[in-house]
C-alpha positions as CSV (number, residue, x, y, z in Angstrom):
1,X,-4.8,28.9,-10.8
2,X,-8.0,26.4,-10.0
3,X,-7.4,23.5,-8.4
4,X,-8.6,20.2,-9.7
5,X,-11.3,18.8,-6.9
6,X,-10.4,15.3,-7.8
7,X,-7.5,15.7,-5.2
8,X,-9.7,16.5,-2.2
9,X,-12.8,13.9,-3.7
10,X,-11.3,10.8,-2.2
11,X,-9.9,11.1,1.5
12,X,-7.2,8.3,2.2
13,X,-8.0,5.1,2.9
14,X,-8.3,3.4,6.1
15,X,-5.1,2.7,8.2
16,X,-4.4,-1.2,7.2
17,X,-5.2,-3.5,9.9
18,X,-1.5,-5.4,9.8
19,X,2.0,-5.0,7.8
20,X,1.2,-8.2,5.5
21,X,-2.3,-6.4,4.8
22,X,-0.8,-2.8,3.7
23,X,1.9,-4.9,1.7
24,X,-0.9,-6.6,0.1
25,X,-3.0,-3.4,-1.3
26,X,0.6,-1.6,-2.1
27,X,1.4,-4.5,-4.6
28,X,-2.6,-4.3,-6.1
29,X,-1.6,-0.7,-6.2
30,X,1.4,-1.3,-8.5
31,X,-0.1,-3.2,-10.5
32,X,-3.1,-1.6,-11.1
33,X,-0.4,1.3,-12.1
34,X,1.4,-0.4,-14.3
35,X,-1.3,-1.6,-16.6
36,X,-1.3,2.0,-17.6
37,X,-4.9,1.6,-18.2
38,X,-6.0,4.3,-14.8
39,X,-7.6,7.8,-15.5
40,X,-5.1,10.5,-14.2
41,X,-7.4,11.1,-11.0
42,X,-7.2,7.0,-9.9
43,X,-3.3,7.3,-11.0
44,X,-2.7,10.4,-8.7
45,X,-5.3,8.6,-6.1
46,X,-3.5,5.5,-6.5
47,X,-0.1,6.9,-5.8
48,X,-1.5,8.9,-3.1
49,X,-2.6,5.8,-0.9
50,X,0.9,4.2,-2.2
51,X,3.4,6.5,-0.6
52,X,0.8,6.2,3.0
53,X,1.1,2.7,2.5
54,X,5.0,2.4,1.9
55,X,5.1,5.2,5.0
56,X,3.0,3.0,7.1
57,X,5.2,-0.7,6.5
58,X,8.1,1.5,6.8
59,X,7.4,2.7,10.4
60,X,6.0,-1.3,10.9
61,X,9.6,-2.1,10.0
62,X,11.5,0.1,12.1
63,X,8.8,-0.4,15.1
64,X,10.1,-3.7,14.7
65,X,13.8,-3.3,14.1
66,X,14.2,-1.7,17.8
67,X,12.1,-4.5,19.4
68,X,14.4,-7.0,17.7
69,X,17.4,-8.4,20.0
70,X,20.1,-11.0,19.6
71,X,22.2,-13.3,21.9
72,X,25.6,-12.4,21.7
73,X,28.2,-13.6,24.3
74,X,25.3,-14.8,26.3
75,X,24.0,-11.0,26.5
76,X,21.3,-9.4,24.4
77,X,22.1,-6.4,22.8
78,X,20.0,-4.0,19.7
79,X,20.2,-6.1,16.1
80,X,22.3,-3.6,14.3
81,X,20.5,-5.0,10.8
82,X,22.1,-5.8,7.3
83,X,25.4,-7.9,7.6
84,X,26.0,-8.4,11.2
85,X,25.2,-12.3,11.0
C-alpha cells in the first residue's frame, strides 16, 4: 500500500516559545477544525501539530505542578493538586 506524501510534506511546527503561546495556536487549531471547511491533508496536519501542542502544555503543566509548594503548619511541602484547599 502507497503512502500518501502529504504526511511527511509538512515537518512539525516550531516548539512554542511559552505555555500561553502553544495554548494560543491549539485553540486557532480547533477552530480552524471545526469549521469543517480544511482539505483532509491540513485536517490530518492540523491534528498533527494539536496532539504536539496539547503534549507540550501538558509537560508545561506538570513541570509546574512539582515546582509548586504550599505552607502548611509553617512547613512547605509538594501541592498535591485538585481538592486539597
Amino acid at each position: 500500500m502507497a503512502r500518501s506524501t502529504a504526511s511527511t510534506a509538512s515537518p512539525p511546527g516550531p516548539a512554542p516559545a511559552s505555555y500561553e503561546d502553544a495554548l494560543a495556536e491549539l485553540d486557532r487549531l480547533v477552530q480552524a477544525m471545526e469549521t469543517g471547511q480544511l482539505p483532509l491533508d491540513r485536517l490530518l496536519d492540523s491534528y498533527r501539530r494539536g496532539a504536539d501542542l496539547l503534549q507540550f502544555c501538558r509537560s508545561r503543566l506538570d513541570a509546574v505542578e512539582q515546582q509548586v509548594k504550599v505552607l502548611e503548619d509553617g512547613q512547605l511541602k509538594p501541592w498535591q493538586g485538585e481538592g486539597d484547599a
